[in-house]
C-alpha positions in Angstrom: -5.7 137.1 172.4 -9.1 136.2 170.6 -10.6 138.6 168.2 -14.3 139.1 166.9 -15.4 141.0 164.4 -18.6 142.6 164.8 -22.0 142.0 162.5 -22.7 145.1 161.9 -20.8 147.8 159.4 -22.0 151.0 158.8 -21.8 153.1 155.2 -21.3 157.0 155.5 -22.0 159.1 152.7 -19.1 160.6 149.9 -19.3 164.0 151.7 -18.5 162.5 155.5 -15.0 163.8 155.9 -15.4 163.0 159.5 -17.5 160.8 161.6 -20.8 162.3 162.2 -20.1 161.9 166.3 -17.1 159.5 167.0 -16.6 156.7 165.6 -18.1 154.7 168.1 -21.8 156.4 167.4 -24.0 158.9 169.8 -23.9 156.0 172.5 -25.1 157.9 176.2 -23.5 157.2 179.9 -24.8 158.1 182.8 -22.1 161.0 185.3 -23.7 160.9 188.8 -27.6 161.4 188.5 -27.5 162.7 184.5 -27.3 160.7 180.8 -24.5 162.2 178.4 -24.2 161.7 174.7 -20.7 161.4 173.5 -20.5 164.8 172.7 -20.8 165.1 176.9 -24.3 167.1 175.8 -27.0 166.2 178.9 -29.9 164.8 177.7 -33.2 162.6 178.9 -35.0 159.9 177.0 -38.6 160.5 176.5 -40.5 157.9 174.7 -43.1 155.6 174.7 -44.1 151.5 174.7 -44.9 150.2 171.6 -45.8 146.5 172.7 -46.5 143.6 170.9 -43.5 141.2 170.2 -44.0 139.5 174.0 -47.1 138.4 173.4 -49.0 135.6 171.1 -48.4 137.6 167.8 -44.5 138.0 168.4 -44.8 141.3 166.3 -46.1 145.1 167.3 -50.1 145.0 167.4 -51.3 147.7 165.0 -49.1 146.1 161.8 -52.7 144.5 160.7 -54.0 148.6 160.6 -50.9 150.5 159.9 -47.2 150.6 158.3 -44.9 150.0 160.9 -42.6 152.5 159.3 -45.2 154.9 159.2 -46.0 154.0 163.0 -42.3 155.3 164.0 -43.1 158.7 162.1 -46.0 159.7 164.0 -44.2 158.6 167.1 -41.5 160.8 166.5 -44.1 163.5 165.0 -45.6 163.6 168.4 -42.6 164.4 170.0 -40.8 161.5 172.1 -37.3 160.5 171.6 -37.4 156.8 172.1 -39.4 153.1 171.6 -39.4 150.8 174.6 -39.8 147.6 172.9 -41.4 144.6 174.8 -40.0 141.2 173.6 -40.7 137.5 175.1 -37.6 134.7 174.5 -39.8 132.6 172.3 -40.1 135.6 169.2 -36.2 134.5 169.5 -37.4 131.0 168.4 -40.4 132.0 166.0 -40.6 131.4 162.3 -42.2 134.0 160.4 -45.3 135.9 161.4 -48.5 135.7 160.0 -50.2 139.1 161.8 -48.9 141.3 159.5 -51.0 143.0 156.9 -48.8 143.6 153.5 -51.7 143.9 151.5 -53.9 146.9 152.9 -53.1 151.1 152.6 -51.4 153.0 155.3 -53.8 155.3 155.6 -51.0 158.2 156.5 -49.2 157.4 153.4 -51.8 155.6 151.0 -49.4 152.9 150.1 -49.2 149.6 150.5 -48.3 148.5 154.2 -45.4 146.9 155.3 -43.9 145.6 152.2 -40.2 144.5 153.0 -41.6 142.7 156.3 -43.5 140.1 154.2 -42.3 136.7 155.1 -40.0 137.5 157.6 -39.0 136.0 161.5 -40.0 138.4 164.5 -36.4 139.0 164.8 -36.1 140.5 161.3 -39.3 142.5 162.0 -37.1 144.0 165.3 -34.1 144.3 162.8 -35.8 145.9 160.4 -37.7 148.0 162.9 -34.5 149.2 164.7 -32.7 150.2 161.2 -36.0 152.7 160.5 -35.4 154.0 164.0 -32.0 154.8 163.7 -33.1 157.2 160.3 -35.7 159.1 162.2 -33.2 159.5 165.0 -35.4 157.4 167.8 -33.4 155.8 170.4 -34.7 152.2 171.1 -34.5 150.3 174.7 -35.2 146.5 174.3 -37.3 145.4 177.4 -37.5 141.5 178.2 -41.1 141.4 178.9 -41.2 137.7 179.4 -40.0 134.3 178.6 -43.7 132.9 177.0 -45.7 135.3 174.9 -48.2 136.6 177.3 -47.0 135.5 180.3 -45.8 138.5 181.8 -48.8 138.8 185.1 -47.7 135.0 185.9 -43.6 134.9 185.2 -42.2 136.4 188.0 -38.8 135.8 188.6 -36.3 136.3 185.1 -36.1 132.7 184.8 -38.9 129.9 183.8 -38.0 125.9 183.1 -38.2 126.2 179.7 -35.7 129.4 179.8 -33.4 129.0 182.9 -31.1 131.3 183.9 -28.1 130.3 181.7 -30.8 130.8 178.9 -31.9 133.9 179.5 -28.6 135.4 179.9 -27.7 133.7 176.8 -30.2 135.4 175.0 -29.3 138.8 176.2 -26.1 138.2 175.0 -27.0 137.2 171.1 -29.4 140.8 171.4 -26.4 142.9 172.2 -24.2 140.9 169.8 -26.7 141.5 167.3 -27.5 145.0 167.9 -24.0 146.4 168.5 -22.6 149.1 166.6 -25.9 150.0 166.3 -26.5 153.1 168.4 -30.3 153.3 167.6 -30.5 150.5 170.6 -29.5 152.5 173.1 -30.3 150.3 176.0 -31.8 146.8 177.2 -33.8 146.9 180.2 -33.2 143.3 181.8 -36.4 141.9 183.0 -39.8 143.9 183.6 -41.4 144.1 187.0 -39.9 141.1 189.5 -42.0 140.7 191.9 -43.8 137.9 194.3 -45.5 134.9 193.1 -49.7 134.8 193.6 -49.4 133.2 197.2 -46.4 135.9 197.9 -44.3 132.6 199.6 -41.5 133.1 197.0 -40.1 136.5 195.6 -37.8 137.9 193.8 -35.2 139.8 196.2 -32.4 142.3 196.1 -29.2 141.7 197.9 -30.6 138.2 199.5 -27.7 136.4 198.2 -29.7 133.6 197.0 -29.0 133.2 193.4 -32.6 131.4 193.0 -33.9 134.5 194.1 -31.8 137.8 194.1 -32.8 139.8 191.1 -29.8 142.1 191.9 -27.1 139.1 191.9 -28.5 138.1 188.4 -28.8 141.8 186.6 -25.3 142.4 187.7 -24.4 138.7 186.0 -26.3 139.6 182.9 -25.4 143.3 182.7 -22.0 142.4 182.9 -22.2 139.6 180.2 -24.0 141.9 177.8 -21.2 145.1 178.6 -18.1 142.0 177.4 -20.1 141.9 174.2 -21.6 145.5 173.6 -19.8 148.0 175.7 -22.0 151.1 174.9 -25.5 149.9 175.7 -27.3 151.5 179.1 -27.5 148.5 181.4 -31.1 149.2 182.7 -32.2 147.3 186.0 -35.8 147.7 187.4 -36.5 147.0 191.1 -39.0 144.2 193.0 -42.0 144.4 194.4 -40.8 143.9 198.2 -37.7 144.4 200.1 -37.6 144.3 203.6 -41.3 145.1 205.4 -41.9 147.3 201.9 -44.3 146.5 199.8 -45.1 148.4 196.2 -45.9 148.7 192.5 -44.1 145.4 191.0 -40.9 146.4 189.7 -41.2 149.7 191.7 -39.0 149.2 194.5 -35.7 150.2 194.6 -35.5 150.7 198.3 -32.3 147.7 198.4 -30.3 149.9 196.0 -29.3 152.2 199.4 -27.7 148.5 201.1 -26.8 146.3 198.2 -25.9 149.0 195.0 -25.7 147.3 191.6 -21.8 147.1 190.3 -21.4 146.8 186.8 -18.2 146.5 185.2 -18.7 150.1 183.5 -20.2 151.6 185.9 -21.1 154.6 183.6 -24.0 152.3 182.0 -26.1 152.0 185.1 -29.6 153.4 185.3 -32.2 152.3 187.7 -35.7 151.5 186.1 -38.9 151.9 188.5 -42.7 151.6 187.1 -45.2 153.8 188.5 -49.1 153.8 187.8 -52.3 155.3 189.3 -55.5 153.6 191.1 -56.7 152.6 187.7 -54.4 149.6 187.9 -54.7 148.7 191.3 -55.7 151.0 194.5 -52.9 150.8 196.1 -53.7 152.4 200.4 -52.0 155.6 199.7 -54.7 156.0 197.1 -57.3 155.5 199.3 -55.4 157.7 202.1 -58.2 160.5 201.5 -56.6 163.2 204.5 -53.1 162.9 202.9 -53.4 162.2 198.8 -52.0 163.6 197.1 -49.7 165.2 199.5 -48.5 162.2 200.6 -47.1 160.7 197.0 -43.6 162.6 196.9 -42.5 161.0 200.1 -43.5 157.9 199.2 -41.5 158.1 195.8 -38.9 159.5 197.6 -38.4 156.5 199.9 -38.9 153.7 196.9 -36.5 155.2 194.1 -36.3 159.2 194.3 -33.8 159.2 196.8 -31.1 157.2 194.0 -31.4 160.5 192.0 -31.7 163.0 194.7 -28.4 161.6 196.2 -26.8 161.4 192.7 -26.3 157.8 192.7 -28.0 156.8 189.3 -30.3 158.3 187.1 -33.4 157.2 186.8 -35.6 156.0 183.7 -39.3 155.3 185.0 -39.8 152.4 182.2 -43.9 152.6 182.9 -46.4 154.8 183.8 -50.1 155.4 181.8 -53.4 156.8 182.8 -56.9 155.8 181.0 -58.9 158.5 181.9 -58.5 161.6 184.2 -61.6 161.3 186.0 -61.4 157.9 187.0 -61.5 156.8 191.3 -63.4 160.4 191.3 -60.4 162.0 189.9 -57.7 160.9 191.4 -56.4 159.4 188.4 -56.3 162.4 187.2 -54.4 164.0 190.1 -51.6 161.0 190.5 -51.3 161.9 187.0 -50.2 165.5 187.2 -48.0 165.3 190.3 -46.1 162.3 189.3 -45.4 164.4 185.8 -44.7 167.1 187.8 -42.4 165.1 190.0 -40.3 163.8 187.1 -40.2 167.2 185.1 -36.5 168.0 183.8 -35.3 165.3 186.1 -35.7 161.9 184.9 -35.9 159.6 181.9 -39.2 158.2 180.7 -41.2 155.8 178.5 -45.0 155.6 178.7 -47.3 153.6 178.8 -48.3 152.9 176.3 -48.5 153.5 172.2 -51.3 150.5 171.4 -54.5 151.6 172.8 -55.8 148.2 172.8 -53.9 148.4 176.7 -56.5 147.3 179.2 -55.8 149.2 182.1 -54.0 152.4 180.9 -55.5 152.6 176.9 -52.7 153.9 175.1 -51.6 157.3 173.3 -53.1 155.8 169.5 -57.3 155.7 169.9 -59.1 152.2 169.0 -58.8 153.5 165.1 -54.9 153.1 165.3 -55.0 156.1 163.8 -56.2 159.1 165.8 -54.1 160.2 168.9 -55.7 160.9 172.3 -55.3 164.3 172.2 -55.3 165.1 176.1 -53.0 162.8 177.2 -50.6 164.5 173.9 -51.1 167.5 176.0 -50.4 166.6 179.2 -47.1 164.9 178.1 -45.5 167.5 175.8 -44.5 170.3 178.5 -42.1 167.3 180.1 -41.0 165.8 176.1 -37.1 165.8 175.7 -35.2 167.2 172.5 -34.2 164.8 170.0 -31.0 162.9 170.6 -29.4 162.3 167.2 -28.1 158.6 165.5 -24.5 158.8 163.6 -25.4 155.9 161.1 -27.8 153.7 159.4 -27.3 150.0 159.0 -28.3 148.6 155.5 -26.5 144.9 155.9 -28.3 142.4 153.7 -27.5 139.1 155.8 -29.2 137.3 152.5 -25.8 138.3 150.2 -23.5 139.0 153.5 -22.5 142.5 151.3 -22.8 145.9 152.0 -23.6 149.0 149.7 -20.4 150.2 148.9 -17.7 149.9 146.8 -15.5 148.0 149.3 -17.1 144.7 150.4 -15.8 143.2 153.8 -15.6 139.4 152.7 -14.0 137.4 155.8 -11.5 137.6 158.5 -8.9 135.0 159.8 -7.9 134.8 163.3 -5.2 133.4 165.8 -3.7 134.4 169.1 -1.5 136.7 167.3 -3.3 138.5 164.9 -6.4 139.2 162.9 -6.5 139.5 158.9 -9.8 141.4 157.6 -10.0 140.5 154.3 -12.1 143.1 151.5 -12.7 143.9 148.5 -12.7 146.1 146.1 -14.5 146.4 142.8 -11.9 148.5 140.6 -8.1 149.3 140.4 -7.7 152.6 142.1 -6.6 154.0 145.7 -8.1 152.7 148.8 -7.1 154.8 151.9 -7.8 152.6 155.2 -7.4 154.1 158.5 -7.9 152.5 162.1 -9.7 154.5 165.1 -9.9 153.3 168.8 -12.9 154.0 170.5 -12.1 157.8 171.1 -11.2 158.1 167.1 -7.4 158.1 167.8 -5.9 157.3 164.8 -3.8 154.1 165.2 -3.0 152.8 161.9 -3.3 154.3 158.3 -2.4 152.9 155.0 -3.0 155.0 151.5 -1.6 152.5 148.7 -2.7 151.6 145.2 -4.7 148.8 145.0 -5.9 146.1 142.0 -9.2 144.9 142.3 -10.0 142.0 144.0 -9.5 141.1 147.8 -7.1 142.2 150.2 -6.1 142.0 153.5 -5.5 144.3 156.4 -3.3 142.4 159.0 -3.7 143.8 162.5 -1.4 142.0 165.6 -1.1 142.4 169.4 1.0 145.2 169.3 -1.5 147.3 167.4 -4.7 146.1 169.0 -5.1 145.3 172.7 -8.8 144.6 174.1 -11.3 147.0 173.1 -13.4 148.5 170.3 -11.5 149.6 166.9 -13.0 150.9 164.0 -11.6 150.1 160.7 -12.9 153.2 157.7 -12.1 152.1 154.2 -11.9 155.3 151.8 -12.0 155.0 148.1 -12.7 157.3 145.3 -16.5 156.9 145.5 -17.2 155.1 148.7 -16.8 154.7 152.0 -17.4 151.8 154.6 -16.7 151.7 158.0 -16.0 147.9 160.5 -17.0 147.6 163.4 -13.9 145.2 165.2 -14.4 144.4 168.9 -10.9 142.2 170.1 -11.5 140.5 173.9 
């Protein structure tokens, strides 16, 4: 038996008696057609895209205007639950970023913008951007967007030469190591939009059985890779652009699901992703149908991903969908618009597109100021807004003095087939109460003894601790820290 201990710990005030959730955090699974949080509470996801780190800047646009901290405020001032956050497998490479402004005013908060950012990788940006969601309470789904910055209207299949498939799985996998015990990131939406290639002679499939092709074969290999490492993220898997003789909205069609289902090894994680837009980003025949639109839209999202949650198979998390103006294509913008919000209300999950306005097709919630918010579309969207869904913890690691803000300091941990020592600290003689929780906060282990300062150890073996997620809570007078230890 191999054990791992997680990166991430997570510090809980004096006055915590209890976990704030479970130990394992407000994670969600899916029953049937529905998202739970761990309290078994039904909820929906509600956000909005916030793009930026998948293309040529590797960081959100709007930094050079605005406080990215202050950005996440007014996003969860307006209402939506959750950030879909585009990222592209070079900002995984990157060295630091030079698009952010440090210097200017936010002009929400008239100070100085973006000040612990300075100098640092797009990675940290995410990190740091992920750790100010999870105090405001937003949920955050990481989206691969594409392999090269800005290459996401000519990648696509999940794969490129430069990032083959081993890569990009591989990539997945240090996200959800890096992210877990985090339950800000609540999910990772695989790869956006598969769909044909310009001369639509190759395609990205579903249930071909060609591994060069079938997008389903490879979700269920990287969904399954990322659930070994981080058991509690939502494995979210978008559709292709054609199966059979059915042709639609890249990334839209889920039509295979019905003959080749996506198995996950937790089936409770699963959630089916379709996009959805209007005639403003292409005018697509049932547009153009003028006797039957708009009356014939619900059948036709019925046949390419409705019937997955009218049947209760999976729920359903429409990843994309925007609108520029209502009155564009002589207002049939305008009514797609309303019957697709209509057609979602209560039901389904959802993240628009998008927050930047500087969005060609769709524009974006923020106006050209990156200030202002488009009022009518603000409007239109807050009858169908979901309630808050609540984060158990904060993470405040500093990687640069691998410490954490307690009084007990995790320091190292030894491992062989037969056990696991965790080795920490404390900074005074006094009592240190340590207790171990599996992943339903069973208590399986707890030790109350006087302890010198200095380091000691905690020795767990294969008796104790079989395959799973444990959480070790170390209690003294004035502190409290809580380990994240995942054993395979």
């Amino acid at each position: 038996m191999k054990y791992y201990v997680c990166l991430f710990f997570y510090i809980f005030s004096l006055c915590t008696s209890v976990f704030s959730n479970s130990p394992s955090g407000n994670y969600l699974y899916r029953k049937g057609n529905k998202l739970y949080d761990n309290s078994g509470k039904e909820v929906r996801l509600t956000g909005v895209n916030w793009f930026g780190f998948e293309t040529s800047l590797l960081v959100f646009h709007g930094l050079w205007s605005r406080d990215y901290k202050s950005m996440l405020k007014q996003i969860k001032e307006v209402g939506f639950n959750c950030v879909r956050i585009p990222w592209c497998n070079k900002m995984l490479e990157s060295g630091s970023t030079e698009s952010i402004n440090t210097s200017g005013k936010d002009p929400f908060t008239n100070q100085q913008m973006n000040q612990d950012l300075a100098g640092l990788k797009p990675i940290e940006v995410l990190d740091k951007t992920i750790e100010e969601c999870g105090k405001l309470d937003l949920k955050v789904i990481l989206d691969n967007h594409s392999r090269e910055p800005d290459a996401y209207m000519t990648e696509y299949l999940w794969y490129i030469g430069k990032y083959p498939h081993k890569k990009w799985i591989e990539d997945w996998v240090f996200l959800a190591k890096r992210y877990r015990g985090n339950d800000a990131v609540i999910g990772m939406d695989l790869n956006n939009e598969p769909h044909n290639n310009n001369n639509n002679i190759e395609f990205a499939a579903w249930g071909s059985g060609d591994p060069k092709y079938d997008w389903k074969m490879a979700a269920e290999e990287c969904g399954n890779a990322i659930l070994k490492v981080n058991p509690n993220v939502l494995i979210i898997i978008e559709g292709v652009q054609r199966y059979k003789q059915y042709n639609y909205w890249w990334g839209g069609n889920l039509i295979g699901v019905r003959d080749h289902p996506v198995k996950l090894i937790d089936d409770s994680k699963l959630v089916y992703s379709p996009h959805e837009y209007g005639p403003e980003v292409h005018l697509q025949p049932w547009y153009q149908d003028t006797a039957d639109f708009p009356a014939n839209m619900k059948g036709i999202w019925d046949r390419y991903f409705g019937y997955i949650y009218d049947e209760n198979i999976a729920p359903l998390l429409i990843g994309e969908f925007g609108i520029a103006h209502m009155d564009s294509f002589n207002g049939k913008a305008g009514i797609w618009f309303d019957h697709f919000l209509k057609y979602m209300a209560g039901r389904y999950s959802w993240t628009f597109w998008c927050w930047n306005p500087n969005s060609g097709d769709t524009g974006g919630i923020l106006n050209s100021d990156w200030k202002t918010l488009t009022k009518w579309k603000i409007d239109k969207l807050k009858p169908y807004l979901a309630p808050m869904i609540k984060n158990s913890s904060v993470n405040i690691f500093d990687k640069s003095k691998k410490r954490y803000q307690s009084g007990v300091t995790i320091k190292s941990y030894l491992k062989n087939s037969y056990e696991t020592l965790v080795q920490y600290s404390i900074p005074n003689s006094g009592t240190v109460d340590i207790t171990l929780y599996n992943a339903k906060g069973k208590v399986l282990y707890n030790e109350n003894k006087y302890k010198n300062s200095g380091s000691h150890y905690v020795k767990l073996d294969k008796s104790t601790v079989n395959s799973g997620i444990y959480f070790i809570k170390f209690k003294t007078a004035n502190s409290m820290l809580i380990h994240n230890l995942i054993t395979y």
